[in-house]
N, CA, C and O atoms as a DFTB+ gen file, in Angstrom:
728 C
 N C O
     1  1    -103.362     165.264     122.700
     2  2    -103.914     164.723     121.473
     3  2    -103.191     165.326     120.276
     4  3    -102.616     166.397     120.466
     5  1    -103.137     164.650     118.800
     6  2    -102.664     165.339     118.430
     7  2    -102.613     163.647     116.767
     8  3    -102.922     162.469     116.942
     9  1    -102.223     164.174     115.710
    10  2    -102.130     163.666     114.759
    11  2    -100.908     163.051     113.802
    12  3    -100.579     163.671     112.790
    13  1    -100.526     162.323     114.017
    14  2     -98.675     161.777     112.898
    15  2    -100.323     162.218     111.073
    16  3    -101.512     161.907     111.005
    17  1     -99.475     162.931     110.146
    18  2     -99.989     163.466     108.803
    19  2     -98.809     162.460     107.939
    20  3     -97.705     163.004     107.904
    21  1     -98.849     161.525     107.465
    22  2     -98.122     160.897     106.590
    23  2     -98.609     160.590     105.261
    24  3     -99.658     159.997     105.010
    25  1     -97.407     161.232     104.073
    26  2     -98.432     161.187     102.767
    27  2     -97.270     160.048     102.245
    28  3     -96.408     159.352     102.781
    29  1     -97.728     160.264     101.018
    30  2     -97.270     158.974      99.932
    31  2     -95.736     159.009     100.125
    32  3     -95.353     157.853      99.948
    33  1     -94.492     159.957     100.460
    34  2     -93.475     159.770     100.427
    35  2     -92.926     158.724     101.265
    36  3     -92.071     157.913     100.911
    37  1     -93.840     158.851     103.140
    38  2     -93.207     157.984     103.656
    39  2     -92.973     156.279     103.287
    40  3     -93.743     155.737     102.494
    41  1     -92.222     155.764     103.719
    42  2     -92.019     154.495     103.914
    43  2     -92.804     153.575     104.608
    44  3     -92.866     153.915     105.789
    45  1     -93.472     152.484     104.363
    46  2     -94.529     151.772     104.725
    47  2     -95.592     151.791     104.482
    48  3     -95.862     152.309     103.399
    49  1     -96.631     151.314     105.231
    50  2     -97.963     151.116     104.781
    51  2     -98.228     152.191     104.451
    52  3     -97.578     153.116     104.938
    53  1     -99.427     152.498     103.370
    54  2     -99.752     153.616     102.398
    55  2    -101.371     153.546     102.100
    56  3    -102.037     152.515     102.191
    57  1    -101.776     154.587     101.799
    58  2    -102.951     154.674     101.315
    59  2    -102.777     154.645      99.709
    60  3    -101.797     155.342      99.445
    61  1    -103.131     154.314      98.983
    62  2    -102.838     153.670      97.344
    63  2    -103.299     155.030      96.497
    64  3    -103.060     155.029      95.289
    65  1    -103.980     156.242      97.115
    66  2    -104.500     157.312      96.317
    67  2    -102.889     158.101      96.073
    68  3    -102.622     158.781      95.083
    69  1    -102.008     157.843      97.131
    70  2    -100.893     158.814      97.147
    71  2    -100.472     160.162      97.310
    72  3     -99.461     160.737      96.908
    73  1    -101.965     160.762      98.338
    74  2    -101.373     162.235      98.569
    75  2    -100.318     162.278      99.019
    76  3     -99.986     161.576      99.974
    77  1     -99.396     163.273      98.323
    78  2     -98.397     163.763      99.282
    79  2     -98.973     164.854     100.597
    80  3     -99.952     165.556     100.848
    81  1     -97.540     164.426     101.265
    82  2     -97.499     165.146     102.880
    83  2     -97.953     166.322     103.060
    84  3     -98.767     166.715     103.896
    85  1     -97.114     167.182     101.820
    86  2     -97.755     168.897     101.927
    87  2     -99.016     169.137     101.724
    88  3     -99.808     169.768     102.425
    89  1     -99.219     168.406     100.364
    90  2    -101.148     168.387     100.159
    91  2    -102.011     167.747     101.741
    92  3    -102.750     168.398     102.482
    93  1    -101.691     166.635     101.844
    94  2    -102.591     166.317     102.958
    95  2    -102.838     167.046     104.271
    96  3    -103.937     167.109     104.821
    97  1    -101.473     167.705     104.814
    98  2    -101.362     167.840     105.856
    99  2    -102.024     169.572     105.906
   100  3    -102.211     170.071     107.015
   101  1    -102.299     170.285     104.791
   102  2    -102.923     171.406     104.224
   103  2    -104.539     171.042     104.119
   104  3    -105.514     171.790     104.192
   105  1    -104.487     170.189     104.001
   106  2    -106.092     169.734     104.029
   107  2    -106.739     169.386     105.556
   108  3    -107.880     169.744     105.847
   109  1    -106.059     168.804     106.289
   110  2    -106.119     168.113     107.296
   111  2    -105.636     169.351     108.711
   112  3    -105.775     169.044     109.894
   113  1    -105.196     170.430     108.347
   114  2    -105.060     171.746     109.193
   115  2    -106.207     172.687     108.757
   116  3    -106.550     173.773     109.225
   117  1    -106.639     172.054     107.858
   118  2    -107.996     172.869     107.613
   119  2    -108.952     172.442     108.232
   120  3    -109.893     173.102     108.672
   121  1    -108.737     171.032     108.329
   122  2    -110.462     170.536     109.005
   123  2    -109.874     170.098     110.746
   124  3    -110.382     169.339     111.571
   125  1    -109.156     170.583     110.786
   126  2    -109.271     170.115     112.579
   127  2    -107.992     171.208     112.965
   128  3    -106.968     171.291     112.287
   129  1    -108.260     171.996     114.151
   130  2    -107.121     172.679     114.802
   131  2    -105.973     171.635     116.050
   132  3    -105.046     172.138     116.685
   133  1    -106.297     170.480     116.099
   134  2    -105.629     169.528     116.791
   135  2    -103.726     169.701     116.385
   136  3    -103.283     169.907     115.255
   137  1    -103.154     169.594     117.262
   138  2    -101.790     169.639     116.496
   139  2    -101.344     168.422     115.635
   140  3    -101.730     167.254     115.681
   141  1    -100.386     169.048     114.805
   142  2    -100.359     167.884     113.643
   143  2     -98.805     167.653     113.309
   144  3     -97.990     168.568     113.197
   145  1     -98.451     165.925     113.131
   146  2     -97.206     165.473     113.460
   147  2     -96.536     165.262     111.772
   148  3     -96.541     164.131     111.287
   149  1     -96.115     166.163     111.165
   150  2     -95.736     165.554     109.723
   151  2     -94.755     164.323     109.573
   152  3     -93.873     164.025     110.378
   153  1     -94.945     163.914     108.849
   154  2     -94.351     162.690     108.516
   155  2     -94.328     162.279     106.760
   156  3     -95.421     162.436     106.215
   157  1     -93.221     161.792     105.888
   158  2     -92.799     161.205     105.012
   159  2     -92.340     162.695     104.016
   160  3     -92.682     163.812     103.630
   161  1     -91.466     161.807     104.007
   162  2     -89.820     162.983     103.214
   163  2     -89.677     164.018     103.822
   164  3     -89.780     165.184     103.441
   165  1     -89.351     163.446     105.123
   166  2     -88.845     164.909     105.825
   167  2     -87.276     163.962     106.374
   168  3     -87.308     162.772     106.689
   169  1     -86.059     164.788     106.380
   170  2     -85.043     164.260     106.760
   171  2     -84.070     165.662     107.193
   172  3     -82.844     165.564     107.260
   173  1     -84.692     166.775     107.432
   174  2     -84.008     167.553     107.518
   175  2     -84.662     168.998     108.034
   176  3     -85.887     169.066     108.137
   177  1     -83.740     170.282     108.394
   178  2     -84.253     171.124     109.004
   179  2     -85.041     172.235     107.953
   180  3     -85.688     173.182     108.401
   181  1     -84.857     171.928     106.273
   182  2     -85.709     172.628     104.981
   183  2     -86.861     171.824     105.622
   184  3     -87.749     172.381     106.267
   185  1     -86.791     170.038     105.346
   186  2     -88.186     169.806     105.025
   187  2     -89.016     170.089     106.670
   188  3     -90.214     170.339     106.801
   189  1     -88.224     169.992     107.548
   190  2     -88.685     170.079     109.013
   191  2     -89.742     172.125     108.560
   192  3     -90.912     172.258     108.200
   193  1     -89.196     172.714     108.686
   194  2     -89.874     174.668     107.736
   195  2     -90.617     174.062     107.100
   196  3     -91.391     173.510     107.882
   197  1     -90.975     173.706     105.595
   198  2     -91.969     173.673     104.680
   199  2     -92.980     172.712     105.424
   200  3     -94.152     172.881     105.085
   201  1     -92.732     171.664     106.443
   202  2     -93.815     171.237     107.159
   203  2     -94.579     172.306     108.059
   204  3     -95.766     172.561     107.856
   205  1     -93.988     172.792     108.860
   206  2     -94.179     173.773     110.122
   207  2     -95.030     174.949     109.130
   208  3     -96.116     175.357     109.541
   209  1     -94.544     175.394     107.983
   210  2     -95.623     176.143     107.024
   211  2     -96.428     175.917     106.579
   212  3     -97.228     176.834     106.395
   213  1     -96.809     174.403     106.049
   214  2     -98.360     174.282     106.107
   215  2     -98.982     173.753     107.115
   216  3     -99.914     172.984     106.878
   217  1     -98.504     174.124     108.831
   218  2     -99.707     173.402     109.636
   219  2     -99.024     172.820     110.476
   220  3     -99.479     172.958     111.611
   221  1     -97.938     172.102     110.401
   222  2     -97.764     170.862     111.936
   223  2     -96.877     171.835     112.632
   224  3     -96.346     172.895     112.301
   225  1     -96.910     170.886     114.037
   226  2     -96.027     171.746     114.688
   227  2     -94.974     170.467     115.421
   228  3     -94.710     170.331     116.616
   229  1     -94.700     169.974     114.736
   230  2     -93.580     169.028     114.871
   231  2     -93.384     167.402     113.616
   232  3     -94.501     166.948     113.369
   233  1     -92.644     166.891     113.162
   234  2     -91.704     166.338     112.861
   235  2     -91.636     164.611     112.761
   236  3     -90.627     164.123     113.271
   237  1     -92.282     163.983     112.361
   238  2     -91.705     162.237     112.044
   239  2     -90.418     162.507     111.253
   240  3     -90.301     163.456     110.478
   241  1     -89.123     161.283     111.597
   242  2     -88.384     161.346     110.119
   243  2     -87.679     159.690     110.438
   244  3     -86.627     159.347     110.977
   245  1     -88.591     159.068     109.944
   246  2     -88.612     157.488     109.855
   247  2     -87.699     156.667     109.416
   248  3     -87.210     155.667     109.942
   249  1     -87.481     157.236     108.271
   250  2     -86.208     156.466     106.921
   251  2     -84.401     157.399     107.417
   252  3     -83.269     156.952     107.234
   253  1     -84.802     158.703     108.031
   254  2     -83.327     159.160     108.738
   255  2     -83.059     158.423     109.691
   256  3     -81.908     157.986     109.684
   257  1     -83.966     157.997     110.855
   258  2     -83.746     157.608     111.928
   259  2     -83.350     155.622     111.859
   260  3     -82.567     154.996     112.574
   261  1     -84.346     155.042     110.594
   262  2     -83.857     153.846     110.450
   263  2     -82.271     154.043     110.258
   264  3     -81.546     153.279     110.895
   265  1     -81.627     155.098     109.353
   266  2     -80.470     154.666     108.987
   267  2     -79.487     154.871     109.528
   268  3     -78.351     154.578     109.154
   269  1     -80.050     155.776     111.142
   270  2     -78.395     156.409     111.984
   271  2     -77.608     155.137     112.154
   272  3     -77.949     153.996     111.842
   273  1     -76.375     155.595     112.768
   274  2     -75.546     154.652     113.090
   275  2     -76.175     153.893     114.304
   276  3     -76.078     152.667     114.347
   277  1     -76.860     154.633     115.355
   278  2     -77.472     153.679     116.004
   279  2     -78.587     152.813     116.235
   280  3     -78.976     152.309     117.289
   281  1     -79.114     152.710     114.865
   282  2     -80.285     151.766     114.287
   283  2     -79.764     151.064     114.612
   284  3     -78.534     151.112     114.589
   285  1     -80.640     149.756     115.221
   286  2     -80.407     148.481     115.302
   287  2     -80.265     147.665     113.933
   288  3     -79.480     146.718     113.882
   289  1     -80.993     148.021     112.877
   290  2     -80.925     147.422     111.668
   291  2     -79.427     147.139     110.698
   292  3     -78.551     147.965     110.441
   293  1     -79.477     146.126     110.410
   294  2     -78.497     145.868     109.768
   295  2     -77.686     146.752     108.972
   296  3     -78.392     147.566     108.377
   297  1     -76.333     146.895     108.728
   298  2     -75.432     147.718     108.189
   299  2     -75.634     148.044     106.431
   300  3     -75.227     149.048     105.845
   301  1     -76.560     146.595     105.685
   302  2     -77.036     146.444     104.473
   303  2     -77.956     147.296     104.293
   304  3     -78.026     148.132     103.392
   305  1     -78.791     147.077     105.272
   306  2     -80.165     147.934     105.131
   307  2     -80.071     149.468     105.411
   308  3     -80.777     150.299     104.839
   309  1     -79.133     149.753     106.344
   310  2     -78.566     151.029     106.231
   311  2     -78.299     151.800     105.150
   312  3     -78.735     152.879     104.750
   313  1     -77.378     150.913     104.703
   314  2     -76.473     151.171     103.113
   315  2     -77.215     150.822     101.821
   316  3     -76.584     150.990     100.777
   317  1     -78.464     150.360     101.747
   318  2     -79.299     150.622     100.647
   319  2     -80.156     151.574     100.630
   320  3     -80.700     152.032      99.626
   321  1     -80.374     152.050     102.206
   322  2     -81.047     153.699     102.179
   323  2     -80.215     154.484     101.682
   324  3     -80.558     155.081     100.661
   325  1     -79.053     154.691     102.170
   326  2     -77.764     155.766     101.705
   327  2     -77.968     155.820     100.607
   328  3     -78.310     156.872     100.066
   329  1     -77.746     154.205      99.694
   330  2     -77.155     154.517      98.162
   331  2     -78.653     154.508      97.716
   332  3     -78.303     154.476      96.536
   333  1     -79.885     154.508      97.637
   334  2     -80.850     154.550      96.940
   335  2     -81.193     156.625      96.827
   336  3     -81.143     157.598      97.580
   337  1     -81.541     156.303      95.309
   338  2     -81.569     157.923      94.858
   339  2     -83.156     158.238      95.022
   340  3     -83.870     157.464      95.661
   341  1     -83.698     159.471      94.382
   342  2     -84.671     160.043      94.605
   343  2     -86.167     158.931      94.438
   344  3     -87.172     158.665      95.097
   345  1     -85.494     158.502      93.025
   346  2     -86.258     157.177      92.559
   347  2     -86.020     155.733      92.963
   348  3     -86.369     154.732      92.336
   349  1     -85.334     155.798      94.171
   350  2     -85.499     154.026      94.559
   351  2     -85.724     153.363      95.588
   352  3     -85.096     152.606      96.329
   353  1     -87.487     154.090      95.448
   354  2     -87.870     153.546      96.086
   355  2     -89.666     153.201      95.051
   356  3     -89.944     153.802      94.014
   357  1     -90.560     152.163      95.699
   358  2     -91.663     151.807      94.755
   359  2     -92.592     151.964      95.597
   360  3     -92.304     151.930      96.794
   361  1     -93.957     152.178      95.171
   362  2     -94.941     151.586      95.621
   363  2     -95.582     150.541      95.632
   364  3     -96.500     150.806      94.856
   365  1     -95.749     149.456      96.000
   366  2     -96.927     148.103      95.711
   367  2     -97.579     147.715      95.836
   368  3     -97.990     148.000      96.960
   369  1     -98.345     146.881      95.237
   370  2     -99.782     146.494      96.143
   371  2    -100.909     147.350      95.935
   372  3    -101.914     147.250      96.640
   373  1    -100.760     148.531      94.625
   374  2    -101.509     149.758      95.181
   375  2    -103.127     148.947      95.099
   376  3    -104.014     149.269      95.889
   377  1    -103.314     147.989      94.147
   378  2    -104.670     147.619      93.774
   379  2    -105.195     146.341      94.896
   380  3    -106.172     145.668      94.568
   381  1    -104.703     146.147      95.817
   382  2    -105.333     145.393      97.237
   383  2    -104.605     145.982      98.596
   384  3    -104.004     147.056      98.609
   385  1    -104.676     145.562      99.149
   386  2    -103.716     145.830     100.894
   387  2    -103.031     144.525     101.059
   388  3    -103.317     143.355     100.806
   389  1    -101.933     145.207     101.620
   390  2    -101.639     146.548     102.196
   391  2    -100.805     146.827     101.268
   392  3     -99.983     146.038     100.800
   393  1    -101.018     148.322     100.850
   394  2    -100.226     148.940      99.893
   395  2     -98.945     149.479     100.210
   396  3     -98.961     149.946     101.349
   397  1     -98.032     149.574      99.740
   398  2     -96.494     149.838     101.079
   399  2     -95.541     150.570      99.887
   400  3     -95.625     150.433      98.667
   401  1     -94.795     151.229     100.518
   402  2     -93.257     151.868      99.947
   403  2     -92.608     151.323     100.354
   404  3     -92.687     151.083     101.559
   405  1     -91.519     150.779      99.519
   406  2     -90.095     150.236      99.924
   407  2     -88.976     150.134      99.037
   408  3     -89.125     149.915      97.835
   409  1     -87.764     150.298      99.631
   410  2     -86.595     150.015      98.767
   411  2     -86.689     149.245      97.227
   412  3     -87.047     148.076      97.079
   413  1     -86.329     150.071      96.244
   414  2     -85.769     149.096      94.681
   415  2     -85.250     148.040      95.173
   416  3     -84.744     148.062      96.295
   417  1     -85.287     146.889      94.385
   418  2     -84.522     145.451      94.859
   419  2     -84.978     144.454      94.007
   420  3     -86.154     144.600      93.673
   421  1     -84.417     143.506      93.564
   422  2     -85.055     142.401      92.345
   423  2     -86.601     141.907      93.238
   424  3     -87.640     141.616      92.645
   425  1     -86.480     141.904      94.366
   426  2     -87.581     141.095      94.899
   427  2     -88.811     141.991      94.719
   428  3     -89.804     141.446      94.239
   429  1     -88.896     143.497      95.089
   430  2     -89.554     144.481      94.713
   431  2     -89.814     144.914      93.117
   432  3     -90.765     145.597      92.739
   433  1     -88.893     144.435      92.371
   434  2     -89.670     144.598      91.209
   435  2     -90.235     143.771      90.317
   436  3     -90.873     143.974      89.283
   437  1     -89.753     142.399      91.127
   438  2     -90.656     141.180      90.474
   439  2     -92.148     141.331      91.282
   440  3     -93.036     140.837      90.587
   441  1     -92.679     141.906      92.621
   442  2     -93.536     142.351      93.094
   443  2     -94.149     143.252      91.884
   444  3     -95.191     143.067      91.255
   445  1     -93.490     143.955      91.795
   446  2     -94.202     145.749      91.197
   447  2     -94.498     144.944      89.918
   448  3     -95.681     145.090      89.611
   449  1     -93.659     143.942      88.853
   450  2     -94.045     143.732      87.930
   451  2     -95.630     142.568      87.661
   452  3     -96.372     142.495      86.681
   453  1     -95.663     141.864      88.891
   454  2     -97.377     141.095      88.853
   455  2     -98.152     141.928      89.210
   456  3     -99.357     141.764      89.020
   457  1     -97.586     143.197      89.908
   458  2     -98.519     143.797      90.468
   459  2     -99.368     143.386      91.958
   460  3    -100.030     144.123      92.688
   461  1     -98.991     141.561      92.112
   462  2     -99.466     140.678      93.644
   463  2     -98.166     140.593      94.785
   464  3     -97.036     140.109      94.729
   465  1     -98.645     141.044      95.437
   466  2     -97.588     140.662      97.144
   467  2     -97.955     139.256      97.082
   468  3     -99.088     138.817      97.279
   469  1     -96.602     138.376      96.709
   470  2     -97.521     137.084      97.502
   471  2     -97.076     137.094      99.083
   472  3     -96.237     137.715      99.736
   473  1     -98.169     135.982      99.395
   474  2     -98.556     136.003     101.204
   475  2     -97.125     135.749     102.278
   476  3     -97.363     135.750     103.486
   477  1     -95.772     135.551     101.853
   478  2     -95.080     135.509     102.587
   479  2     -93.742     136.764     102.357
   480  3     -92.575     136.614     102.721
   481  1     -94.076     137.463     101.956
   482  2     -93.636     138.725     101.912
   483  2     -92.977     139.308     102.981
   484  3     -91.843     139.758     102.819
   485  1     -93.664     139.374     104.296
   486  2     -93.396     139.653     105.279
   487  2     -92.497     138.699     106.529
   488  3     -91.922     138.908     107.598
   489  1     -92.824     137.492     105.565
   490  2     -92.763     136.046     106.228
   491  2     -90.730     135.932     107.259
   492  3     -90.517     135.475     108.382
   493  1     -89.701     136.536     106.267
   494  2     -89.038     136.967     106.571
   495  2     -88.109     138.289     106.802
   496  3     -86.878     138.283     106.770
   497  1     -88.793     139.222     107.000
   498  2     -88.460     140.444     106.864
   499  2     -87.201     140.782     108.535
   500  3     -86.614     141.847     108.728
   501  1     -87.146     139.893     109.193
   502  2     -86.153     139.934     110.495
   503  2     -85.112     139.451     109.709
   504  3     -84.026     139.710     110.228
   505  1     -85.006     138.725     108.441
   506  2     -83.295     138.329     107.852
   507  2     -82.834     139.809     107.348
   508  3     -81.653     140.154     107.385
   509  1     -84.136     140.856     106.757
   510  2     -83.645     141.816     105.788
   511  2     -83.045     142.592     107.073
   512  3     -81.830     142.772     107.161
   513  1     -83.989     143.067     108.117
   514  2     -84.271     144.265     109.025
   515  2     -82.676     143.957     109.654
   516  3     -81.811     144.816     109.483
   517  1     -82.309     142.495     110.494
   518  2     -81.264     142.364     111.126
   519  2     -80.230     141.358     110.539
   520  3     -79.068     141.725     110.713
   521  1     -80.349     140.434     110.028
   522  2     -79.530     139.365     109.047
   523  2     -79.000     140.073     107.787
   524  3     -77.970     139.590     107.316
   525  1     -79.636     141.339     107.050
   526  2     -78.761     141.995     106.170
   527  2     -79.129     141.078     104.714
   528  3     -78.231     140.956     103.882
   529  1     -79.881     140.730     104.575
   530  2     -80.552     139.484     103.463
   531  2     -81.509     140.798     102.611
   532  3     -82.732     140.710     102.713
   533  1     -81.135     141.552     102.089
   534  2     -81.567     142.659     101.036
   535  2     -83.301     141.829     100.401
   536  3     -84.476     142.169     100.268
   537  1     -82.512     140.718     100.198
   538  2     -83.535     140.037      99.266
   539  2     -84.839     138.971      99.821
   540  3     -85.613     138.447      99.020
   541  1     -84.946     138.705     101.697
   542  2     -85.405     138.156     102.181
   543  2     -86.915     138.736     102.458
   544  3     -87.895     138.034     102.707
   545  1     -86.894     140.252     102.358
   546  2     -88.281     140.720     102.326
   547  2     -88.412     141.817     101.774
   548  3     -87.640     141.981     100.829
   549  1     -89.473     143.105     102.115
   550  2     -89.084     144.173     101.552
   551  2     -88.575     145.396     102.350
   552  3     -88.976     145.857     103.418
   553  1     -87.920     145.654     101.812
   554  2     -87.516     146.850     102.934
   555  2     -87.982     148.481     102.969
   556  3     -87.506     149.541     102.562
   557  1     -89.201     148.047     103.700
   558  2     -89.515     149.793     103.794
   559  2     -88.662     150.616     104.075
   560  3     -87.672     150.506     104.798
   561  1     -89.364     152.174     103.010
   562  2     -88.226     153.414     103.410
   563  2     -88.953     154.610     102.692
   564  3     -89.116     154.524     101.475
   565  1     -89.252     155.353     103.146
   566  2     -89.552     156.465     102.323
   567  2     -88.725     156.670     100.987
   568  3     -87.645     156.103     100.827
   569  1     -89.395     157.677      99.843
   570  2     -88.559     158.454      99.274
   571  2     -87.480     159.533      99.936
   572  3     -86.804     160.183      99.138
   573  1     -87.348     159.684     100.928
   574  2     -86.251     160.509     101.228
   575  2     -85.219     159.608     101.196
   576  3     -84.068     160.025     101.060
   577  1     -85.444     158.467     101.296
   578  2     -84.061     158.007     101.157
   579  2     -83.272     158.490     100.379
   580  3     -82.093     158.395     100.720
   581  1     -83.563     159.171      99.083
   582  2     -82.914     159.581      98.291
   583  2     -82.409     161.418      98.520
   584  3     -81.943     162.313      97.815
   585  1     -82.779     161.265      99.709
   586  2     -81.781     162.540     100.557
   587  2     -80.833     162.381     101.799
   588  3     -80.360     163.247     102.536
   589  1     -80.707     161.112     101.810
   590  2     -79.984     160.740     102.808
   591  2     -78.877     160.176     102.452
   592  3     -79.044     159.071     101.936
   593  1     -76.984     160.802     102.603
   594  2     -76.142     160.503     101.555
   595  2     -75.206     159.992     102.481
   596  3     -74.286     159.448     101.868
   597  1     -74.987     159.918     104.351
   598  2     -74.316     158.773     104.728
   599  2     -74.966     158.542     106.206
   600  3     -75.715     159.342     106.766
   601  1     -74.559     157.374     106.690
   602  2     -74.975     156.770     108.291
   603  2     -74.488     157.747     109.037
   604  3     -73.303     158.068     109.122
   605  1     -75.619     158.341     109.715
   606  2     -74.870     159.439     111.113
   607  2     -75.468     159.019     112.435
   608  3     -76.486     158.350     112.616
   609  1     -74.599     159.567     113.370
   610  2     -75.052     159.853     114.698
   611  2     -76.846     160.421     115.015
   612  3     -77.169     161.276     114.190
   613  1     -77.579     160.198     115.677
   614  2     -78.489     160.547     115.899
   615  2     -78.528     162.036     116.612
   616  3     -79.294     162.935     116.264
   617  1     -77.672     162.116     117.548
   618  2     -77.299     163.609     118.063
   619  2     -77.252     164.857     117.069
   620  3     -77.667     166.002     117.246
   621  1     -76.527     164.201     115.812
   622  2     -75.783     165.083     115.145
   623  2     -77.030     165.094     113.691
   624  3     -77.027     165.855     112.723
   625  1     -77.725     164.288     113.920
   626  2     -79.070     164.370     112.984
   627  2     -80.087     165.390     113.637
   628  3     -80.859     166.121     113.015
   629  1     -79.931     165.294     115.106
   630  2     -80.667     165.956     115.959
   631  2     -80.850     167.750     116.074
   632  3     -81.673     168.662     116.160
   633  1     -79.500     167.443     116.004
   634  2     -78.490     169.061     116.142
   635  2     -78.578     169.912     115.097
   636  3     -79.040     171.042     115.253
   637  1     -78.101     169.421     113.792
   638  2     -78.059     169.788     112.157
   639  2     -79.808     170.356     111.842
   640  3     -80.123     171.488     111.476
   641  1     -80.780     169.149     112.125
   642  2     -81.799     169.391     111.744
   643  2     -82.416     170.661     112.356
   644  3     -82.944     171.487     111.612
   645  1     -82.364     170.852     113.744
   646  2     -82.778     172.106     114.180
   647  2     -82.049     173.366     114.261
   648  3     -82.537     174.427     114.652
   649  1     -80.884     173.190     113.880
   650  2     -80.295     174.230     113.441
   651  2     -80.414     175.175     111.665
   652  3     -80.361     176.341     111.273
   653  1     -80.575     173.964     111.133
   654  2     -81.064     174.206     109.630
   655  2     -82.625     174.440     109.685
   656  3     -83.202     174.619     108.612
   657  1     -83.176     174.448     110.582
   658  2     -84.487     174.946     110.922
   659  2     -84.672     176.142     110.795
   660  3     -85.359     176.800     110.013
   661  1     -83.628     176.544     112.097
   662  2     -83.839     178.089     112.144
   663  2     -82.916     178.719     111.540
   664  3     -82.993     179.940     111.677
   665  1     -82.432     178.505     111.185
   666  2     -81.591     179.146     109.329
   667  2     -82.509     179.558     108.349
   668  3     -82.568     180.697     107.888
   669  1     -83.510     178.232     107.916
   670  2     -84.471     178.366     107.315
   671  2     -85.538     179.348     107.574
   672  3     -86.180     180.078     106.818
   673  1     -85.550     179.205     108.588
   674  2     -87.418     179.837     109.014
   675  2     -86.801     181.339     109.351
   676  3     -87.569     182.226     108.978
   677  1     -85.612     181.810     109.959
   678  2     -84.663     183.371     109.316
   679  2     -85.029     183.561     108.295
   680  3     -85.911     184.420     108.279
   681  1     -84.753     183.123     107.264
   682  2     -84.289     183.242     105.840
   683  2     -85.421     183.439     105.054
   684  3     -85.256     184.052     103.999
   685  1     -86.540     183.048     105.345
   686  2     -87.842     182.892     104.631
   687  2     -88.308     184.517     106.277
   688  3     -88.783     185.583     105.884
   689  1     -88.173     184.408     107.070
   690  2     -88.829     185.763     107.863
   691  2     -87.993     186.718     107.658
   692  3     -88.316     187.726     108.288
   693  1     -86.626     186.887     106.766
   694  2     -86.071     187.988     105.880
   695  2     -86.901     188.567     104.789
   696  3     -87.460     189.663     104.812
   697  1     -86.910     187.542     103.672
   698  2     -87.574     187.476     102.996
   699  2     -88.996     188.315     103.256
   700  3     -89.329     189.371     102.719
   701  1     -89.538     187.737     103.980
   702  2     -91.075     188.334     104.298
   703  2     -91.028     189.518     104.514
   704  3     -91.837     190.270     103.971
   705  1     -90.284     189.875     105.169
   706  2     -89.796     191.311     105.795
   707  2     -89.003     191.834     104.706
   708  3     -89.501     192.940     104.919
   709  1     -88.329     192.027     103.863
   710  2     -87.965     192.697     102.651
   711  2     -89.079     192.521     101.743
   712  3     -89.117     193.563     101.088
   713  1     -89.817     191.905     101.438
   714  2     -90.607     191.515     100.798
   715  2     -90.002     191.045      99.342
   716  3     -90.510     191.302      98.250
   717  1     -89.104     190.487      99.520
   718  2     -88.410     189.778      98.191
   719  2     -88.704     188.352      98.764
   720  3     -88.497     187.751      99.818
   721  1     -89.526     188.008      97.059
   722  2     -89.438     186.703      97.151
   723  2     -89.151     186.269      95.966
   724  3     -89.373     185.138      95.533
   725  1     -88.498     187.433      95.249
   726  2     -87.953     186.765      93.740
   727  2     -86.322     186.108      93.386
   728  3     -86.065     185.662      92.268
């Protein structure tokens, strides 16, 4: 048994209040000792540590894994995770369901600007996901996209991340142990 903790960063369906991951998943290790799966803006072996410190003991990373080289998803949709920065990505929908994160895009901000999903939104989202049609639906993605700077191997996403893990989680049990944290 055990819990996926996903706050407002990830990509997709959303709860419209917008806790983030660290807040929630700090709240949610408080009220249950069950193990707990973090998830949204994690793309790496820092955010993989600052999860593992408040509480989970393992790892979602949704918007890295859409964009390896061996995603099935189109090479477009790849390459608008890459090039999208800290800020490009939106929330919508927050005032009905389903409320969602996804990629900047004219279609997303004529959304964000009525503030209404209309009903076929989803209607083609297999042209965006595999046809490469940016503009055919919306394309979920976390805000990390805007830490993700080219298409890699999954191995080597695999490898990096847990190695920058325990770099990290050294570096902060130096720290502790010198007791410098200035």
């Amino acid at each position: 048994d055990g819990l996926v903790v996903e706050g407002a960063e990830g990509g997709g369906f959303k709860n419209p209040e917008e806790v983030s991951t660290l807040v929630l998943l700090q709240a949610i290790r408080r009220a249950t000792p069950v193990p707990l799966i973090a998830a949204g803006g994690i793309v790496d072996g820092r955010g993989m540590a600052s999860a593992f410190a408040v509480g989970a003991e393992a790892v979602q990373m949704g918007t890295r894994f859409v964009s390896a080289a061996e995603s099935p998803v189109h090479a477009n949709y790849k390459a608008a995770i890459v090039a999208a920065g800290v800020t490009g990505t939106v929330v919508l929908n927050k005032k009905s369901s389903p409320c969602i994160r996804a990629l900047k895009t004219n279609r997303t901000a004529a959304i964000a600007e009525t503030g209404l999903m209309p009903a076929d939104t989803f209607s083609r989202i297999l042209d965006l996901y595999f046809g490469g049609d940016m503009e055919a639906a919306v394309g979920l993605a976390g805000q990390s996209a805007g830490l993700i700077d080219t298409v890699r191997p999954v191995a080597d996403i695999i490898a990096d991340t847990v190695a920058e893990f325990f770099a990290e989680t050294a570096r902060l049990g130096a720290m502790a142990r010198a007791g410098d944290f200035g």
